[in-house]
LUMGU-530871 format. One record per residue (C-alpha): x, y, z; residue number from 1. Coordinates in steps of 0.05 Angstrom, whole numbers, padded with zeros to 5 digits, always signed. Each point is the difference from the previous one (the first is absolute). Last residue first. Layout:
[[X,Y,Z],NUM]
...
% end
This chain:
[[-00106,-00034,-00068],265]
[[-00076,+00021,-00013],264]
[[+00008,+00064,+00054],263]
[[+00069,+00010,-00016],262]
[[+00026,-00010,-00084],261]
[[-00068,+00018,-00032],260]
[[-00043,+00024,+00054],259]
[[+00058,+00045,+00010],258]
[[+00009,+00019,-00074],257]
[[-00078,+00005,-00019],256]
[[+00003,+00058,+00058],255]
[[+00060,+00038,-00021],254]
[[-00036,-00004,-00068],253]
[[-00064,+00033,+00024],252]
[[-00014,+00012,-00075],251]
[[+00008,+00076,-00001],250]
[[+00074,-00015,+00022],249]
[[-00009,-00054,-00060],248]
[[+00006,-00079,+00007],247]
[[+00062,-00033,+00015],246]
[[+00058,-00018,-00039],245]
[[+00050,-00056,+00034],244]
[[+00076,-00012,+00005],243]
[[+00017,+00077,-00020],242]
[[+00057,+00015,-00043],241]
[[-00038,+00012,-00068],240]
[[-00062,+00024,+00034],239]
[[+00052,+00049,+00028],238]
[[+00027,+00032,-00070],237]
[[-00080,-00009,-00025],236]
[[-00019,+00056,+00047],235]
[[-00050,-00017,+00056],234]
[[-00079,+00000,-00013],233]
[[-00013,-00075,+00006],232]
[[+00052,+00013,+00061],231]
[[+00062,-00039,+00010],230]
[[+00006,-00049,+00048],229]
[[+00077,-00019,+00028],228]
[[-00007,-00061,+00049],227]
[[+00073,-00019,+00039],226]
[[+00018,+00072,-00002],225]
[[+00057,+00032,-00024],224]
[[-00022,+00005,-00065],223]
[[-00065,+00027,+00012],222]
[[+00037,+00050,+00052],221]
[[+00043,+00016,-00047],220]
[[-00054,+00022,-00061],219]
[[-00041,+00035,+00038],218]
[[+00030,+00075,-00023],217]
[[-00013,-00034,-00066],216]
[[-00079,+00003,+00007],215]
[[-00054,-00039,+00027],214]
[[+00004,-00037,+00060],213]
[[-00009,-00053,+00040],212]
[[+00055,-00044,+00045],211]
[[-00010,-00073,+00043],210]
[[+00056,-00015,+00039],209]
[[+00017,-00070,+00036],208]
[[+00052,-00020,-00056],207]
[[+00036,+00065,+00044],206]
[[-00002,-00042,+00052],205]
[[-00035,+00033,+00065],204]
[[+00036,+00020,+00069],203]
[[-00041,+00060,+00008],202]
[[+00050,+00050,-00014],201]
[[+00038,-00044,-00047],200]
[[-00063,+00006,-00044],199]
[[-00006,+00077,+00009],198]
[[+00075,+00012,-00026],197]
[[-00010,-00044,-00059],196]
[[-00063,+00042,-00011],195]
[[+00035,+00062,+00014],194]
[[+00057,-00019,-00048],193]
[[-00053,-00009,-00059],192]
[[-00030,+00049,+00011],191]
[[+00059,+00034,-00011],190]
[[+00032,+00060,+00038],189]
[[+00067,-00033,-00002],188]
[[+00028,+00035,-00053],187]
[[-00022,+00062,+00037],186]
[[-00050,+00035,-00040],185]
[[-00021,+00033,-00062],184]
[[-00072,+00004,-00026],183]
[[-00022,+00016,-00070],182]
[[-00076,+00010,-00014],181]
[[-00029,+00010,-00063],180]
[[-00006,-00074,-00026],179]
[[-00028,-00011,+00073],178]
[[+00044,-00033,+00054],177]
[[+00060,+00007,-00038],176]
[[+00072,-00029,+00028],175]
[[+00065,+00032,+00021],174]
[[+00045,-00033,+00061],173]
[[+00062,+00038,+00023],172]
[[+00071,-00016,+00025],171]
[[+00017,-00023,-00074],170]
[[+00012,+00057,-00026],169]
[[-00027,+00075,-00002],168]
[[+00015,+00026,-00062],167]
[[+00010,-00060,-00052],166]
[[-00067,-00032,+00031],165]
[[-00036,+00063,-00009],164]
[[+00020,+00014,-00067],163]
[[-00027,-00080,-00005],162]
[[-00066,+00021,+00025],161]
[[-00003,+00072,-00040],160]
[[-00028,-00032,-00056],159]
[[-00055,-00039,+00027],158]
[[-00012,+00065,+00040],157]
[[-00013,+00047,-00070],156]
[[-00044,-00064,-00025],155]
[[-00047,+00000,+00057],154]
[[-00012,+00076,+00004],153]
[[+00015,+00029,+00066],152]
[[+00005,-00006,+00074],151]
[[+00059,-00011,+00040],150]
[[+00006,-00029,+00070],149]
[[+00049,-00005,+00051],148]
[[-00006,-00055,+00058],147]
[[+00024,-00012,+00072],146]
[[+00027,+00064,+00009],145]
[[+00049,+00022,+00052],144]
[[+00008,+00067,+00004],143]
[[+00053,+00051,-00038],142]
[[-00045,-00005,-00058],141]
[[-00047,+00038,+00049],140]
[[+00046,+00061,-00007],139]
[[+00011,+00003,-00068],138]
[[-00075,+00010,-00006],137]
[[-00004,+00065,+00012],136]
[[-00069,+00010,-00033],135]
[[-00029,-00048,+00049],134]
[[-00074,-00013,-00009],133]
[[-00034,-00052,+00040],132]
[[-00047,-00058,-00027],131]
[[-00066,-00037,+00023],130]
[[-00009,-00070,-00027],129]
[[-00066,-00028,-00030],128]
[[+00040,-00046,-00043],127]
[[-00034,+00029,-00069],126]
[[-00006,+00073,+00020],125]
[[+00064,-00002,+00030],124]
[[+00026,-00021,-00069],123]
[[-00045,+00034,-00033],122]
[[+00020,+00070,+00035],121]
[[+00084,-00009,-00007],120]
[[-00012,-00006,-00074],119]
[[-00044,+00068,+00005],118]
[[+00051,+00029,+00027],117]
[[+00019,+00034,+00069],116]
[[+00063,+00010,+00011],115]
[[+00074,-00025,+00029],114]
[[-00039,-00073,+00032],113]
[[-00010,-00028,+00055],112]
[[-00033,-00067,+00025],111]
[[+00001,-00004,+00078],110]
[[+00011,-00082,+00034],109]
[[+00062,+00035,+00035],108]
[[+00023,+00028,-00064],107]
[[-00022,-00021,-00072],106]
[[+00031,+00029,-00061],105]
[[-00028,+00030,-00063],104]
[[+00026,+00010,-00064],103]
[[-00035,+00038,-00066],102]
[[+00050,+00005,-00048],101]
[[+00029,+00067,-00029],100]
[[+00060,-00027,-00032],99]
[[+00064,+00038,+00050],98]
[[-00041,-00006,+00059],97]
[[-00022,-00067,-00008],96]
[[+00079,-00031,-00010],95]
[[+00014,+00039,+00062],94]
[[-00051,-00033,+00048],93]
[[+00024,-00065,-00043],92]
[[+00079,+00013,+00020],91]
[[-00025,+00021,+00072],90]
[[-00048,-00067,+00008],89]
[[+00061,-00044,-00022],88]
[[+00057,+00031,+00040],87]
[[-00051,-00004,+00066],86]
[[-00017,-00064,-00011],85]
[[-00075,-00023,-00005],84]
[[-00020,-00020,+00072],83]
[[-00018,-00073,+00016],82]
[[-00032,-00023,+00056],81]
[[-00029,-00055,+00039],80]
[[-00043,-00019,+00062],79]
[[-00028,+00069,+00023],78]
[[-00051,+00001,+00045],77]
[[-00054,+00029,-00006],76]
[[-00038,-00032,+00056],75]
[[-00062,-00050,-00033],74]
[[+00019,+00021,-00069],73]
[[+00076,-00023,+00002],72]
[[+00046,+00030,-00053],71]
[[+00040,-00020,-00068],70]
[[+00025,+00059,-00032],69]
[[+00055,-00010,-00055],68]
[[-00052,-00047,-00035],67]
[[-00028,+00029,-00058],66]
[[-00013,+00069,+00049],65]
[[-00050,-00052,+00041],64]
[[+00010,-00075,+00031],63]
[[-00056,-00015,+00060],62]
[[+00022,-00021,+00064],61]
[[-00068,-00033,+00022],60]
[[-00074,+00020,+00029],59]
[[-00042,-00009,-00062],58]
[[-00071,+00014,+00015],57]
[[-00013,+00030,-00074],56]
[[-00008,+00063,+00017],55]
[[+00057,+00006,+00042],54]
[[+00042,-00029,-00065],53]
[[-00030,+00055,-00047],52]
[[+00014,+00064,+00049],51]
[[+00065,-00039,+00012],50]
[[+00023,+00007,-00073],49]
[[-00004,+00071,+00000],48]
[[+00038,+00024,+00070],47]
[[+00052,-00056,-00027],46]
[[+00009,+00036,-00062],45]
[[-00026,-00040,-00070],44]
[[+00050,-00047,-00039],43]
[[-00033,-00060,+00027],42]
[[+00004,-00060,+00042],41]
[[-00065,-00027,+00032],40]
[[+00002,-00053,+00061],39]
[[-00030,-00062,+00009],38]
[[+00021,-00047,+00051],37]
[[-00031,-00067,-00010],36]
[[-00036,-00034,+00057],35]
[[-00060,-00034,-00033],34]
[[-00034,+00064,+00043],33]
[[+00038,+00046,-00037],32]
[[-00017,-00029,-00068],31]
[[-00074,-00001,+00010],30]
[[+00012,+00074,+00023],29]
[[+00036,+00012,-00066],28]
[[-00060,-00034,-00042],27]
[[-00055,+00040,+00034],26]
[[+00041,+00065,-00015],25]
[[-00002,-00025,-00072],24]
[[-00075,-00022,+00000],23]
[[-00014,+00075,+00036],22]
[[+00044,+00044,-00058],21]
[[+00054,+00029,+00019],20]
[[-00006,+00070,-00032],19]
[[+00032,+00053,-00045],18]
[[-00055,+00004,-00044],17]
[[+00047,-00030,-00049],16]
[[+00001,-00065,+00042],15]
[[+00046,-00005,+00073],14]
[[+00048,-00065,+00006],13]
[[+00032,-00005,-00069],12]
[[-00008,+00067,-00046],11]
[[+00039,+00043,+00061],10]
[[+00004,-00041,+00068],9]
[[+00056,-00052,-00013],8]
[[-00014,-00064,+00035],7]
[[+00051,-00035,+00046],6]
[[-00018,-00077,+00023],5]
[[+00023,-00034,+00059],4]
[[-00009,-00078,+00024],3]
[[-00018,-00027,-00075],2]
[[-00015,-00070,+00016],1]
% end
């Protein structure tokens, strides 16, 4: 049996209304009481992801910021964490200034940003987070950070990736959570790390882990993981890699999945 499982929020555990749906939530409880852990892991700020996780009864160390950020919900706690390094995030800080992109860096669970934009608006808009203003932003470069994040058109940020790569090394990890969406983080803030992290944490095998999600920024925890389930509505690039494909996000996939490989195991 699949002991702990780690489900991605965006397009995998909530629908496009932005909601866990009853036969889902039904499905993690039935999961919980079998006695697997289930946790989410996500791209989205702790203060963001545990608004979802309360909701849905879970009372675990859930993973957030792609994994650099994996914390407690009952007290907080933090259990592990991964900064992006200080070279790295002043050589990208830089790299925005001199190309006009839109960056934005997380401090002490705060998203901020150099101005207001209407890039910076969706994307608050769309994970219900507030955000802080901070025209000298020099200074909060000079904090720790577990995430940057760049918006802009899918095709510009493919080809920055491997600029990217050549200017800040190896000590960072870069992936895509949405096609316009490009997020830079310690190389160890992985999903895929925090779920190796998690199982060790509770004394589980790793062939013991069940993972869901949807887009590339999944992709290591899937592979890590002794189960990797791809959405019906994932891209292709992690159907590919994935051991099974589940139904949609507006399908109660999450839920077909447990029943699936848990509650029918």
């Amino acid at each position: 049996m699949y002991k702990l499982i780690a489900i991605d929020i965006d397009d995998t555990l909530i629908n496009d209304d932005k909601e866990v749906t009853p036969a889902t939530q039904k499905a993690l409880e039935a999961a919980i009481a079998k006695g697997a852990v289930v946790t989410l892991a996500t791209g989205r700020a702790y203060a963001s992801a545990q608004a979802i996780a309360r909701q849905t009864g879970l009372n675990v160390p859930i993973i957030t910021y792609q994994g650099s950020l994996v914390k407690n919900l009952m007290d907080e706690k933090v259990l592990y964490k991964r900064y992006v390094p200080k070279d790295a995030a002043h050589k990208l800080f830089e790299y925005c200034i001199q190309h006009d992109l839109h960056l934005q860096v997380y401090i002490d669970d705060k998203l901020y940003a150099r101005e207001e934009n209407q890039k910076l608006i969706d994307y608050c808009s769309l994970n219900r987070t507030p955000y802080y203003i901070e025209p000298d932003f020099e200074k909060l470069i000079e904090q720790p950070t577990p995430k940057m994040l760049i918006i802009d058109d899918p095709d510009y940020l493919d080809k920055l990736i491997p600029v990217f790569r050549e200017l800040l090394g190896s000590e960072v990890h870069i992936t895509k959570s949405k096609p316009h969406f490009l997020e830079i983080m310690h190389h160890e803030g992985t999903k895929g790390h925090a779920l190796t992290f998690l199982a060790n944490h509770f004394g589980v095998d790793l062939n013991e882990t069940m993972a869901i999600g949807d887009s590339w920024n999944d992709h290591e925890m899937l592979e890590a993981a002794g189960l990797g389930v791809a959405m019906g509505n994932a891209i292709q690039a992690l159907k590919d890699i994935a051991d099974d494909v589940t139904l949609s996000n507006n399908e109660d996939g999450v839920k077909a999945a447990i029943e699936k490989f848990v509650l029918n195991a």
